[in-house]
Structure formats: C-alpha cells, structure tokens
Backbone atoms as SQL, in Angstrom:
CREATE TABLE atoms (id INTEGER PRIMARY KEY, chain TEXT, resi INTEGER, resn TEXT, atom TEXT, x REAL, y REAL, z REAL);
INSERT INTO atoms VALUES
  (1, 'A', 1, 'UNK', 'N', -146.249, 26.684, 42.009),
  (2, 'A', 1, 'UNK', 'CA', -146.160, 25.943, 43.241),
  (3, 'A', 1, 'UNK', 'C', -145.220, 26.679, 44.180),
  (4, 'A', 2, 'UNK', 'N', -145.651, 27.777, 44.903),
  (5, 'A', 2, 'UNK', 'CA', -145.029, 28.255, 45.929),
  (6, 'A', 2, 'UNK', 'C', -145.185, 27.516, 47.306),
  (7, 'A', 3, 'UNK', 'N', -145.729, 26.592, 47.884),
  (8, 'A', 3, 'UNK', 'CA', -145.628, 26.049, 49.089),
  (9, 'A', 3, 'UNK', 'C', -144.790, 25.378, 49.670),
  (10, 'A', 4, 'UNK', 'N', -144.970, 25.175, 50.948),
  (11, 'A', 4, 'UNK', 'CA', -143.966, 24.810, 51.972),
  (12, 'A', 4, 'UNK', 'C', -143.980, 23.506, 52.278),
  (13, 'A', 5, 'UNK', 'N', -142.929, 22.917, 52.565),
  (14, 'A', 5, 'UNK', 'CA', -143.257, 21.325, 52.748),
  (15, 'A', 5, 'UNK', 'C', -141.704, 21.062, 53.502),
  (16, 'A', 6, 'UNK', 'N', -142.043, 19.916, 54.376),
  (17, 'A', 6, 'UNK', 'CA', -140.957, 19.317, 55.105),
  (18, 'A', 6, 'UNK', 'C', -140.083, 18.185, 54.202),
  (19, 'A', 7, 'UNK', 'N', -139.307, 18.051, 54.706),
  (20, 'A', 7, 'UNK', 'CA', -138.436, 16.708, 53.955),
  (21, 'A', 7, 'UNK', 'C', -138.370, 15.243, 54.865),
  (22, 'A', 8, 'UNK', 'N', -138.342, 14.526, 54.160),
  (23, 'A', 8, 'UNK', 'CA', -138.467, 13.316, 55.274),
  (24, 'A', 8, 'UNK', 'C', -138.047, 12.180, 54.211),
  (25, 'A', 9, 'UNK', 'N', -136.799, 11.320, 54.977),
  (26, 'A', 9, 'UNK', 'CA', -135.974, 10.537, 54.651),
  (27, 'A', 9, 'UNK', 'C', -136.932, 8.966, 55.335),
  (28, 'A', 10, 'UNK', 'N', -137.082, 8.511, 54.423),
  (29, 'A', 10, 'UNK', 'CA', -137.888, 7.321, 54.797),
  (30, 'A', 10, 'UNK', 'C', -136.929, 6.072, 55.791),
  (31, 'A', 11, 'UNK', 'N', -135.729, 5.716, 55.213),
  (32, 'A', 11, 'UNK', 'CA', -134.800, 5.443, 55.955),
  (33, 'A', 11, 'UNK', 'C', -134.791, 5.656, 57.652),
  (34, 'A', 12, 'UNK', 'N', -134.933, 6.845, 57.476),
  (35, 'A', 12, 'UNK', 'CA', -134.443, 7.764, 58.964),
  (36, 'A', 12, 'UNK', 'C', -135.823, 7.587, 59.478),
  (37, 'A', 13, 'UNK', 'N', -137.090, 7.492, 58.876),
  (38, 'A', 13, 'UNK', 'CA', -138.237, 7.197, 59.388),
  (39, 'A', 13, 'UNK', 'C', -138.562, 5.935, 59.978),
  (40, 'A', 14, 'UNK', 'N', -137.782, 5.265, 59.194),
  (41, 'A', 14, 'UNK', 'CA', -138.134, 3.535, 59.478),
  (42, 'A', 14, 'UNK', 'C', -136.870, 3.278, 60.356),
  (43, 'A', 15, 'UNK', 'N', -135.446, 3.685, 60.858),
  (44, 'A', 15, 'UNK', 'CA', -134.677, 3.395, 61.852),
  (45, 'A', 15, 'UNK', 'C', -135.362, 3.819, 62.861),
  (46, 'A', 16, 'UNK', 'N', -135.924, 4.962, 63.259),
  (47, 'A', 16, 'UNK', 'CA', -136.586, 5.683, 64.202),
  (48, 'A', 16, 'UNK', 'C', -137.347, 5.167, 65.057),
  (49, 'A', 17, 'UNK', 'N', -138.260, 4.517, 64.067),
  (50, 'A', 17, 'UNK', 'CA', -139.478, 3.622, 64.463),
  (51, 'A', 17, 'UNK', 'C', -138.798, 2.134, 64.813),
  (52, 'A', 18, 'UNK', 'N', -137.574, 1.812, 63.905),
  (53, 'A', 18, 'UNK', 'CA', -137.319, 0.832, 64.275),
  (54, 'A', 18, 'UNK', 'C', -138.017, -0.417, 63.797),
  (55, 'A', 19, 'UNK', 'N', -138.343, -0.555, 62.825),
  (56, 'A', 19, 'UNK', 'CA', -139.474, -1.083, 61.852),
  (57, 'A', 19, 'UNK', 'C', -138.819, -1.244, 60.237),
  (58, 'A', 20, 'UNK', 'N', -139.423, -2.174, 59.626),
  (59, 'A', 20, 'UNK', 'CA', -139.367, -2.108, 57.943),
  (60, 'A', 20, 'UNK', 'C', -140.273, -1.315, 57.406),
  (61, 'A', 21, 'UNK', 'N', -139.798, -1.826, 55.657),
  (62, 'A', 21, 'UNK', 'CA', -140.569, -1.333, 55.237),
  (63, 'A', 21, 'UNK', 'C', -141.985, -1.670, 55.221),
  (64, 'A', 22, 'UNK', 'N', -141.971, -2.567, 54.859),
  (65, 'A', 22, 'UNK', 'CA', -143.378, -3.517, 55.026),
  (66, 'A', 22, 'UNK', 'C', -143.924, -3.365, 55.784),
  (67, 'A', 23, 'UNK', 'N', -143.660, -3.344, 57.364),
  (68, 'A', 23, 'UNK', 'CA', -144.334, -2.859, 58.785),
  (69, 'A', 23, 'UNK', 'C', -144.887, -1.598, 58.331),
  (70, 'A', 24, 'UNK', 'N', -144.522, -0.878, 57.995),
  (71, 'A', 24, 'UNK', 'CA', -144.407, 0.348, 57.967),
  (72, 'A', 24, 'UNK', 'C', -145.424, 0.776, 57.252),
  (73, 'A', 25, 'UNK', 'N', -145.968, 0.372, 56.020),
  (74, 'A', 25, 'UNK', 'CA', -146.713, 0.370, 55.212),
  (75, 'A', 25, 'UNK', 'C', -147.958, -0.212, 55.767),
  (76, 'A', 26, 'UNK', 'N', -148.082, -1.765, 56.091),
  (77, 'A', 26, 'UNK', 'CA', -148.622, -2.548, 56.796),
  (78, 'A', 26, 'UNK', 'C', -149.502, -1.562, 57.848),
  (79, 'A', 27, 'UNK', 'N', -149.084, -1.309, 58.875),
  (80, 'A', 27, 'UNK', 'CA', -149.345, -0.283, 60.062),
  (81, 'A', 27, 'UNK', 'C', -150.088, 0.731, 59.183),
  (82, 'A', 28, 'UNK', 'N', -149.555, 1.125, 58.805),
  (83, 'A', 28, 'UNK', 'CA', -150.356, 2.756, 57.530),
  (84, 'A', 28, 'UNK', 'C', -151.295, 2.417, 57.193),
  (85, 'A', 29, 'UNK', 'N', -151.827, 0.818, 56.583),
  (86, 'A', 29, 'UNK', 'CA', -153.012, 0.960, 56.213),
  (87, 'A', 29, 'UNK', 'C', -154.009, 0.620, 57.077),
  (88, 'A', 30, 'UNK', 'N', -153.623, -0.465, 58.138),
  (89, 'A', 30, 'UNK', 'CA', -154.590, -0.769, 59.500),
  (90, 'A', 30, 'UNK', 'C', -154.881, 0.585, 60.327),
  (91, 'A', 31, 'UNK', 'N', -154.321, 1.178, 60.488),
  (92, 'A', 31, 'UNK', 'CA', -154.956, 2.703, 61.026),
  (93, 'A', 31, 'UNK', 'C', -155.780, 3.443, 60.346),
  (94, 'A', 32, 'UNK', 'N', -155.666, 3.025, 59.012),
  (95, 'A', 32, 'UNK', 'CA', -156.615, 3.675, 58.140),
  (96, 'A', 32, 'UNK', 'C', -156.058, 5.046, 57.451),
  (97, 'A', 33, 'UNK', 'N', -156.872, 4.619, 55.964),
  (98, 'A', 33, 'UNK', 'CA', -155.799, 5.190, 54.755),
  (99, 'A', 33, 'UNK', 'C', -157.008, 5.422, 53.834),
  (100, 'A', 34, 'UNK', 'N', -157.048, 5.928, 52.825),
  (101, 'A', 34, 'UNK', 'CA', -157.845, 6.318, 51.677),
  (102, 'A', 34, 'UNK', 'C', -158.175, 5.021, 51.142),
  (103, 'A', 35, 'UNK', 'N', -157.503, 3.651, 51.267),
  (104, 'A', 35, 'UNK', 'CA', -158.042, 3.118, 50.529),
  (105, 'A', 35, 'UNK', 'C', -159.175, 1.654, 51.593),
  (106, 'A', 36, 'UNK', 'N', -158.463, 2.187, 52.610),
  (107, 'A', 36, 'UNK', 'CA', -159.198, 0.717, 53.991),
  (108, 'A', 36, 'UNK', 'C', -159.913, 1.833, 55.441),
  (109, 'A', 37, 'UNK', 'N', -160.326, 1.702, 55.590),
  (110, 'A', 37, 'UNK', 'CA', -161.081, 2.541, 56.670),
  (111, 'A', 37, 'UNK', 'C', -160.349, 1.378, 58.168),
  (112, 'A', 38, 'UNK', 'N', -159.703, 2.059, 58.960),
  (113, 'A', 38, 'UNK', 'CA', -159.605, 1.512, 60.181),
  (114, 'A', 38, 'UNK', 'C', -160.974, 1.067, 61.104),
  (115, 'A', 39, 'UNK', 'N', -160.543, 0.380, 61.929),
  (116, 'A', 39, 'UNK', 'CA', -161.161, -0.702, 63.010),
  (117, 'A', 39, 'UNK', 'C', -161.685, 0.282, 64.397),
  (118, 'A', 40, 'UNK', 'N', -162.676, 0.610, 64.190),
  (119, 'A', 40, 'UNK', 'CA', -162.927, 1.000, 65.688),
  (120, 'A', 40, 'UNK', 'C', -162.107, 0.738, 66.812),
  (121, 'A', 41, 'UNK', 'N', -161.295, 1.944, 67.553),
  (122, 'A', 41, 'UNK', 'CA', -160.282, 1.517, 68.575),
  (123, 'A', 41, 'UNK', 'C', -159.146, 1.245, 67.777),
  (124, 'A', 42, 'UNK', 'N', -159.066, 1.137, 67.019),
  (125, 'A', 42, 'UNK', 'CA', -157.479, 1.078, 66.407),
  (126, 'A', 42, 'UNK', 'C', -157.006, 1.846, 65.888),
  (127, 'A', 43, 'UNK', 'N', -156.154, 2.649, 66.126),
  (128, 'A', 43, 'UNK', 'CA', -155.267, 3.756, 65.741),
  (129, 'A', 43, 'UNK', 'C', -153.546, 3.549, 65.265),
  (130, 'A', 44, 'UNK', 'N', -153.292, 4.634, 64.923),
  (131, 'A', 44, 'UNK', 'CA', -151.584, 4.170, 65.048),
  (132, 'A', 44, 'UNK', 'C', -150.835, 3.501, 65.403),
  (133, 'A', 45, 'UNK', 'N', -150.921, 3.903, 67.132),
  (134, 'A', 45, 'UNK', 'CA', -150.052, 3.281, 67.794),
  (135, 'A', 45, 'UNK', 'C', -150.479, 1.583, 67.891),
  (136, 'A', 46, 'UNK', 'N', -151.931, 1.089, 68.412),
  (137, 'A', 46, 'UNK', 'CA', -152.376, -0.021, 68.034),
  (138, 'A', 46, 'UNK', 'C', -152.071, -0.971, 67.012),
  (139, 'A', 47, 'UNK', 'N', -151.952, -0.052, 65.801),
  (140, 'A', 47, 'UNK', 'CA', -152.409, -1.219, 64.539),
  (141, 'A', 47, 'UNK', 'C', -150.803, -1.096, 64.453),
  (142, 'A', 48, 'UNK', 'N', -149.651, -0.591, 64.957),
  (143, 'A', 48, 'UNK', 'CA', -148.188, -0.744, 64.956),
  (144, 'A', 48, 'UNK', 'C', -148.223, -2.210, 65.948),
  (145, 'A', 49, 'UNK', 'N', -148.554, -1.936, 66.872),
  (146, 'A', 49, 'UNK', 'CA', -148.438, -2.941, 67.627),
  (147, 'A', 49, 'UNK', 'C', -148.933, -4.234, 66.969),
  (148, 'A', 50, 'UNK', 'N', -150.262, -4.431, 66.862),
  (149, 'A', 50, 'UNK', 'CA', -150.558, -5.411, 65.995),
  (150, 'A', 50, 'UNK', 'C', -149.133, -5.931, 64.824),
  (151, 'A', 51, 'UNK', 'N', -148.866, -4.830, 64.175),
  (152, 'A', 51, 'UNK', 'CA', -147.604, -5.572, 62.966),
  (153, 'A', 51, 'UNK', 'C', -146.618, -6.150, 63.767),
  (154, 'A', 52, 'UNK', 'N', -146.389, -5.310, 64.323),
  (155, 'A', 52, 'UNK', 'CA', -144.961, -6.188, 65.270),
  (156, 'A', 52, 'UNK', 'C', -145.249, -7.183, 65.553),
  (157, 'A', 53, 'UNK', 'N', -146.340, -7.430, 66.220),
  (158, 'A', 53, 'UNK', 'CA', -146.751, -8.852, 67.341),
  (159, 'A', 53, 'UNK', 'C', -146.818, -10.402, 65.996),
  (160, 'A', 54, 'UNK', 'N', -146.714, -9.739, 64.651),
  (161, 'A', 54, 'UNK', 'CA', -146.824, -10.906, 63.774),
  (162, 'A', 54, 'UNK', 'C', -147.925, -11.561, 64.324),
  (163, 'A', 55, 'UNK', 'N', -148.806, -11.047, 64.553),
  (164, 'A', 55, 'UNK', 'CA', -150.592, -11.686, 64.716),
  (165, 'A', 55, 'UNK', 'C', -151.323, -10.344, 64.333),
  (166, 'A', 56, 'UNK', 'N', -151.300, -10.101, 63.312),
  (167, 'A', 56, 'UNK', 'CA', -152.165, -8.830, 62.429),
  (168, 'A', 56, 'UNK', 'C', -153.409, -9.267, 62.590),
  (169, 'A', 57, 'UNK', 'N', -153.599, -10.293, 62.020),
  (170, 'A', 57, 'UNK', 'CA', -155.309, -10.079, 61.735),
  (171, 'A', 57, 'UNK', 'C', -155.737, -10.957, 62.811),
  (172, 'A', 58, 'UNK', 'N', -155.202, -11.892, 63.232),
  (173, 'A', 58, 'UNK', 'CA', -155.427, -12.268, 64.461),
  (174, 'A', 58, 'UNK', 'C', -156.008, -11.217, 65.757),
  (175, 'A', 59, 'UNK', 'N', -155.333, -10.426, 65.512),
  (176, 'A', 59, 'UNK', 'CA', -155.842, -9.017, 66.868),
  (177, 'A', 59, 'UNK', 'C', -157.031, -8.539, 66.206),
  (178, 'A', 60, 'UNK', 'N', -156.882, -8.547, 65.152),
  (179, 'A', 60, 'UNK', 'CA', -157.847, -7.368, 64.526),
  (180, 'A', 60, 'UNK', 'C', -159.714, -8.551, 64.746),
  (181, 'A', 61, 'UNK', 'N', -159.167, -9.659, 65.040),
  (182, 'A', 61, 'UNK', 'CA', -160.324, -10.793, 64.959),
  (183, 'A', 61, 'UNK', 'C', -161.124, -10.468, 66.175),
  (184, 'A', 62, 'UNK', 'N', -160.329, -10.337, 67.185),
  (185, 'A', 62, 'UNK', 'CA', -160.576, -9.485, 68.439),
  (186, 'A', 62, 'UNK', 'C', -161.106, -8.651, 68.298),
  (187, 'A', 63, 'UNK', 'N', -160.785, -7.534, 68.021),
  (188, 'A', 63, 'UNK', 'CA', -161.692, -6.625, 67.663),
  (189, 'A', 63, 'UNK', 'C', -162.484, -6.550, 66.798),
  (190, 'A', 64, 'UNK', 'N', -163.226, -7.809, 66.265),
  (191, 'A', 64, 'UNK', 'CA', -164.183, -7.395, 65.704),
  (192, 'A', 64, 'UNK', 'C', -164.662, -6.871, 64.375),
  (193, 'A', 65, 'UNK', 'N', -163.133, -7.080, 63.690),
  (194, 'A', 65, 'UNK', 'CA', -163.010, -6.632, 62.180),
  (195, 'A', 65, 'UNK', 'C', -163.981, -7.394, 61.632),
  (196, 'A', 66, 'UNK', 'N', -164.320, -7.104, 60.109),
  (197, 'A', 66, 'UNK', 'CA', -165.262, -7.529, 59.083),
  (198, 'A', 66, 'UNK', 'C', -164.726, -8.674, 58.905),
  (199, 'A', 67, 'UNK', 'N', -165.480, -9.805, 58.292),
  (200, 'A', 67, 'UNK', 'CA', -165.116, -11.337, 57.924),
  (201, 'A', 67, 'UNK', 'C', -163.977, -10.790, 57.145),
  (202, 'A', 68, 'UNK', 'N', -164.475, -10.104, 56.141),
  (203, 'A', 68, 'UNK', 'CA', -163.404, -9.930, 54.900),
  (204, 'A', 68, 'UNK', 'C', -162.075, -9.594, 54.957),
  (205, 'A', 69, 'UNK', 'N', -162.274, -8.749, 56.584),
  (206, 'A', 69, 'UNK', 'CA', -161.126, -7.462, 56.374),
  (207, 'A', 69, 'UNK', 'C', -159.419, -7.785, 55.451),
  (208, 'A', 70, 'UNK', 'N', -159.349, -9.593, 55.994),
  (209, 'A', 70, 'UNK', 'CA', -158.147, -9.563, 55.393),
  (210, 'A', 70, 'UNK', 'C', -157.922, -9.139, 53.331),
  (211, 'A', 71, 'UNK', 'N', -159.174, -9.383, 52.889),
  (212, 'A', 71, 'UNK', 'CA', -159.187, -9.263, 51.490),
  (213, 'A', 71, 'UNK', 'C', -158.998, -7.805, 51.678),
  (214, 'A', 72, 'UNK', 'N', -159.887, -7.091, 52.058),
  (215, 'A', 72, 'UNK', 'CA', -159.677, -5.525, 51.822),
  (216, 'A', 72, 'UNK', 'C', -158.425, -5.284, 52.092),
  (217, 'A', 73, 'UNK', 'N', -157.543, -5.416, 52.853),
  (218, 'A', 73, 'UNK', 'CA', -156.383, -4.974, 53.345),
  (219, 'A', 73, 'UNK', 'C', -155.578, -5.485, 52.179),
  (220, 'A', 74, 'UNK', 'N', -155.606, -7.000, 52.064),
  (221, 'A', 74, 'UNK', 'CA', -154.824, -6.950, 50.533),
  (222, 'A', 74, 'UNK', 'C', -154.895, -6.282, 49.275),
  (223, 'A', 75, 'UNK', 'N', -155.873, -6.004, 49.017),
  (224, 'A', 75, 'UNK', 'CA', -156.967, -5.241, 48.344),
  (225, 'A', 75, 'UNK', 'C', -156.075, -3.474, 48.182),
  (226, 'A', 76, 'UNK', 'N', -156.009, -2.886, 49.531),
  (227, 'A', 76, 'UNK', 'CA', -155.468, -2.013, 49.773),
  (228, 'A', 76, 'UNK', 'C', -153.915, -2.191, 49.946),
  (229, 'A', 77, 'UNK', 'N', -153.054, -3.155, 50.180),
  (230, 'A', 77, 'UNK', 'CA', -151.638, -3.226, 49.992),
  (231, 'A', 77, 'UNK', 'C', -151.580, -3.124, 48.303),
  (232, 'A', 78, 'UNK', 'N', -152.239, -3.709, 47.113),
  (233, 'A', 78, 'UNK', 'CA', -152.336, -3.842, 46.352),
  (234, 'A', 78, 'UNK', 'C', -151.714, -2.588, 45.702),
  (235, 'A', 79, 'UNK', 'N', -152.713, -1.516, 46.296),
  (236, 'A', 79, 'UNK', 'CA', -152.960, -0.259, 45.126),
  (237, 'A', 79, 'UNK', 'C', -151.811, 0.284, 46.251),
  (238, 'A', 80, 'UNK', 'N', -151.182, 0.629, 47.101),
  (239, 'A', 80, 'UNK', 'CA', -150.230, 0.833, 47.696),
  (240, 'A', 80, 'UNK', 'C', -148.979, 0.678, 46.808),
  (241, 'A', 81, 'UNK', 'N', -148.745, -0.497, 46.463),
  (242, 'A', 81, 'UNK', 'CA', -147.657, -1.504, 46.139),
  (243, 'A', 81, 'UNK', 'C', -147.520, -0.905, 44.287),
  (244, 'A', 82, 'UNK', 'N', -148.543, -0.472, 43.934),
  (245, 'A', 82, 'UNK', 'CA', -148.989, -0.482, 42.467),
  (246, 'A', 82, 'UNK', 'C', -149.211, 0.908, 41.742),
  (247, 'A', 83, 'UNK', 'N', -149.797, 1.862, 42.695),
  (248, 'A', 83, 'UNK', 'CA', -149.625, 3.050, 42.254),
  (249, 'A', 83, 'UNK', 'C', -148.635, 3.687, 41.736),
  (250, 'A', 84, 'UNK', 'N', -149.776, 4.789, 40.527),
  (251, 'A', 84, 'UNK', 'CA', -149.197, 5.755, 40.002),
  (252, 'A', 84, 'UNK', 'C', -148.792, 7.029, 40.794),
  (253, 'A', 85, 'UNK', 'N', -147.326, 7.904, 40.892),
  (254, 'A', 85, 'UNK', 'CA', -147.643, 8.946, 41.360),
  (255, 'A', 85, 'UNK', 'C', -146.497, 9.971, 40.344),
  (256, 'A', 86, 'UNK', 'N', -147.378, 11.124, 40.317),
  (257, 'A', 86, 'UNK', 'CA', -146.850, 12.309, 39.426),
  (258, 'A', 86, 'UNK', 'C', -146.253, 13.154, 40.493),
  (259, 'A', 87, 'UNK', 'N', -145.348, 13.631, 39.720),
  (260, 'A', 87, 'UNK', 'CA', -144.755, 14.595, 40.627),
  (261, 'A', 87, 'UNK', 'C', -144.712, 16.066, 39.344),
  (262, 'A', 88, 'UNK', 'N', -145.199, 17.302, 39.214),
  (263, 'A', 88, 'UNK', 'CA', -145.462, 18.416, 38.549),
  (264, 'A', 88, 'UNK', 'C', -143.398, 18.439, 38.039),
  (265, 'A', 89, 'UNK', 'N', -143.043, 18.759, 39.448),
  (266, 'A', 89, 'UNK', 'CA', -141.458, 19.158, 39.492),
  (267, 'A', 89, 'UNK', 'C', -140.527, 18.444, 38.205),
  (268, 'A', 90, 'UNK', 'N', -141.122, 16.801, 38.360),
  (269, 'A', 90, 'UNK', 'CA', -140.002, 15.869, 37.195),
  (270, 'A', 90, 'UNK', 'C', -140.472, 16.262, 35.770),
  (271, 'A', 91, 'UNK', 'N', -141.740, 16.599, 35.844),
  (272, 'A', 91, 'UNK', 'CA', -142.361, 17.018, 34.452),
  (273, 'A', 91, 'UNK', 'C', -141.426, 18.619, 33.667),
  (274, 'A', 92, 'UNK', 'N', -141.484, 18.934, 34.501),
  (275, 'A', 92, 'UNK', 'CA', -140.797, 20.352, 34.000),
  (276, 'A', 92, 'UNK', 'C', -139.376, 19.746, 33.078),
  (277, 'A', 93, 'UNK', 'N', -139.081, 20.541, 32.147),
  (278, 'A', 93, 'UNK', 'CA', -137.976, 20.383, 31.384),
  (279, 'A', 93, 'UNK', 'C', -136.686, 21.844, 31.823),
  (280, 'A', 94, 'UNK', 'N', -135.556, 21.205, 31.768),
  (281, 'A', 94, 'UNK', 'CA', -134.223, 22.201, 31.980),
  (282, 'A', 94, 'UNK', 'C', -134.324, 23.431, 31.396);
C-alpha cells in the first residue's frame, strides 16, 4: 500500500459544517450513498438543508420521493450505523 491519502478529523468536519453527528450522516445518505440512491434535484447542499430544517422527509414528500423512501433510508442508516470495516494497517503485527 503505497498511496496517498488526506487526513480528516471528523470533529473539525462537523464544527465546520456546524452540524452533528447524526446530521451529518443523515445528509450523507439523502444525497445519495451506496446504499440509498438520492432524489432527483437533491444534492448535498439540499438534502443538508432538508436535515437542518428538522422536516427531512417532509421536503423530500415534495419532491416526490418513493412512498417508501422513509424505510429505505432507515434501511440505509441501519447498515451505516452497523457496519463492518477492515482496515489492512491494524491487521499487520509489530
């Protein structure tokens, strides 16, 4: 593993934004993520707005989301909240 990669302090990400964690996450998956496909017209900055406004799916009703969408989205906080992740680096021994 020779590659390059930035560092990023989640903290310093979420003062920045000015946001939690939960928002934060929240927003990530309404824009669309591997596990929920975003809303036509809704992007980043949008589906941020939406979290803040504490009327999430309410906006998203507006636009036209799927009956379901709120299951999928839980659906997708789920495996968010629940995942496995490997890291090669912790595996290595001293």
């Amino acid at each position: 593993m020779t590659g390059h990669g930035e560092y990023f302090e989640l903290n310093n990400i979420l003062s920045g934004l000015n946001t939690t964690k939960t928002e934060f996450v929240h927003g990530c998956i309404v824009a669309g993520c591997d596990y929920l496909s975003n809303d036509r017209g809704v992007g980043i900055h949008r589906a941020f707005s939406f979290v803040k406004s504490g009327k999430l799916f309410e906006e998203l009703k507006k636009k036209h989301s799927p009956a379901n969408y709120e299951d999928l989205f839980q659906m997708a906080l789920a495996v968010f909240q629940h995942q496995s992740v490997f890291s090669p680096t912790l595996l290595r021994s001293s």
